[in-house]
C-alpha positions as CSV (number, residue, x, y, z in Angstrom):
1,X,86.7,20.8,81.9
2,X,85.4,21.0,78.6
3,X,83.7,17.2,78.8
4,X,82.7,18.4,81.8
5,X,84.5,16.0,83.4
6,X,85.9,16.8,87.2
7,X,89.5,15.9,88.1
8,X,90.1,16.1,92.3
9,X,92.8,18.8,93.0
10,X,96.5,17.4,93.5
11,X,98.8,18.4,95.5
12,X,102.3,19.7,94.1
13,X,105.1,19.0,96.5
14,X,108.8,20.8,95.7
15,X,111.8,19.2,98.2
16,X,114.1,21.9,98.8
17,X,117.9,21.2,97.8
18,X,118.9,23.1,100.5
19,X,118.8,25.7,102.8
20,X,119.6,29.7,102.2
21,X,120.7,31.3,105.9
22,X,120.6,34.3,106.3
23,X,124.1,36.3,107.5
24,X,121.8,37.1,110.6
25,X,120.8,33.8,111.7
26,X,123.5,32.4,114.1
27,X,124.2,28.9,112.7
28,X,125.3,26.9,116.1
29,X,124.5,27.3,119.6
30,X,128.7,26.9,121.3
31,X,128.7,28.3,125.2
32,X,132.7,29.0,124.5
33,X,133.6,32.3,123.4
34,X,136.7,30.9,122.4
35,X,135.2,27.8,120.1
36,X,132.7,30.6,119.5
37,X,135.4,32.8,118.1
38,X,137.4,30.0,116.4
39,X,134.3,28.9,114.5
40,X,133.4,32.6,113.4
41,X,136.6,33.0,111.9
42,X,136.8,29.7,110.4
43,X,133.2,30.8,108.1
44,X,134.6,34.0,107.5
45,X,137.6,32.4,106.4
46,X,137.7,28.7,105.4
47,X,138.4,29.5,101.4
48,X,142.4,30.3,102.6
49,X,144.8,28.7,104.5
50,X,143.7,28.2,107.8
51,X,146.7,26.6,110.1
52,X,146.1,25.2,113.8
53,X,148.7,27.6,114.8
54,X,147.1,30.4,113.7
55,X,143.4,29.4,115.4
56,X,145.3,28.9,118.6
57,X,147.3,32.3,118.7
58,X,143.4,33.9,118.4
59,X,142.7,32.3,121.7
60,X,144.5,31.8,125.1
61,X,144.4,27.9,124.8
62,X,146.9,25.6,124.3
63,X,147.0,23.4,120.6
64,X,145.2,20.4,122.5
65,X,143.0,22.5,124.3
66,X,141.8,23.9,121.8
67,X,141.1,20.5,119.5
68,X,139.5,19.1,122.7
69,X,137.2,22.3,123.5
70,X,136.6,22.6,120.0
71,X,135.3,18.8,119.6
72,X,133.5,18.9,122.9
73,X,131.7,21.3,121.3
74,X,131.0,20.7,117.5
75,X,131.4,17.2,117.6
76,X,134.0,17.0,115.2
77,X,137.2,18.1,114.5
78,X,138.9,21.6,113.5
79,X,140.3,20.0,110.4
80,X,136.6,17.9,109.7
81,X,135.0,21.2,110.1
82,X,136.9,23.3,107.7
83,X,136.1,20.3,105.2
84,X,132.9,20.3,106.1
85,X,132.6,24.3,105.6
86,X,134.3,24.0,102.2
87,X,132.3,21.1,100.7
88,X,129.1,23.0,101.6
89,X,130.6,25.7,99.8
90,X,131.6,23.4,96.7
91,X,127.8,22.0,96.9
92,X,126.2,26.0,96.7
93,X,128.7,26.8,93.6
94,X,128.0,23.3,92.1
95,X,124.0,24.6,91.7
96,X,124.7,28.2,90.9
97,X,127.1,28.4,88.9
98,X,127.9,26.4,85.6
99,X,132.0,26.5,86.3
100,X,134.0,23.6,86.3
101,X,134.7,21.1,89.0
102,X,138.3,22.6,89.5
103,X,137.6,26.5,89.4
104,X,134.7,25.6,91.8
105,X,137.3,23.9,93.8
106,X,139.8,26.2,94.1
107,X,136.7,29.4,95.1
108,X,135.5,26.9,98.1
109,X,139.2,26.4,99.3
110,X,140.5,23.0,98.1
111,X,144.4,23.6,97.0
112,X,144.4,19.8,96.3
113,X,142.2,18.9,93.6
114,X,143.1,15.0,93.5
115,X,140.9,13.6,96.7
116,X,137.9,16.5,96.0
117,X,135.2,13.5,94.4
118,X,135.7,11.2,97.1
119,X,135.7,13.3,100.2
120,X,132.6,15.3,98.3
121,X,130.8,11.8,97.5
122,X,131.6,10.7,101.5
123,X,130.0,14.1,102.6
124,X,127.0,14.4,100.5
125,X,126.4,11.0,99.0
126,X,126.7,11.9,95.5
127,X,130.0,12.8,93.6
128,X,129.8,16.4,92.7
129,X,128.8,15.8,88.9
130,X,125.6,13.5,90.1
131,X,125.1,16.4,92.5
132,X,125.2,19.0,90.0
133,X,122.5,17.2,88.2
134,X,120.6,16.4,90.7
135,X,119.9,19.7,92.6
136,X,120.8,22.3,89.6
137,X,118.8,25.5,90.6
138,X,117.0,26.4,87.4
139,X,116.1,30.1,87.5
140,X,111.9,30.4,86.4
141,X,110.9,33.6,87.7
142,X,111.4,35.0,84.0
143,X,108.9,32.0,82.7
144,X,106.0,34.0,84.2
């Protein structure tokens, strides 16, 4: 500006790392109440131990049934989406928090800690370090 010198406005474009729903926002459209119910419990719950047994004595179906209805429905397993509900939760903590692999681990549910990179990697596509790195929310509202 001061050589007088004009430079064409650029465009700054920011990728989100991911996406913040709100507790209001119903995440998945399921026409079962009793998948409906299942799933509800399993977010509410997936950091603990959550059994087969104990989803189907919430509902009046049968084991099978259940794993059927439920897959018909979510396209994936029960088991696949508990994993899937704790991985996303190891992905949040992993770009909040500066805590180690293991603590994080253990908050998102995993009681096994050996298999934890490899099923992350296979879920995301990075291994949770890489991932840390990569998507690390840095906090600049106080840089203003």
């Amino acid at each position: 500006m001061i050589s007088k010198e004009r430079s064409e406005p650029s465009d700054i474009i920011v990728l989100p790392a991911r996406f913040e729903l709100r507790q209001s926002t119903e995440r998945y459209d399921i026409s079962n109440e009793y998948i409906l119910k299942v799933v509800r419990y399993i977010n509410d719950h997936f950091t603990g131990d959550i059994t087969i047994e104990a989803l189907t004595r919430m509902v009046p179906l049968s084991r099978r049934s259940l794993e059927i209805k439920f897959k018909e429905e979510m396209n994936t397993s029960i088991y696949q989406f508990i994993l899937q509900c704790r991985i996303e939760c190891l992905a949040d903590l992993l770009v909040t928090t500066d805590q180690s692999l293991l603590d994080l681990a253990i908050q998102a549910g995993f009681n096994d800690s050996k298999n934890i990179s490899r099923i992350f990697k296979k879920q995301k596509g990075f291994s949770p370090i890489v991932y840390r790195q990569k998507f690390k929310y840095v906090d600049v509202s106080n840089d203003f």
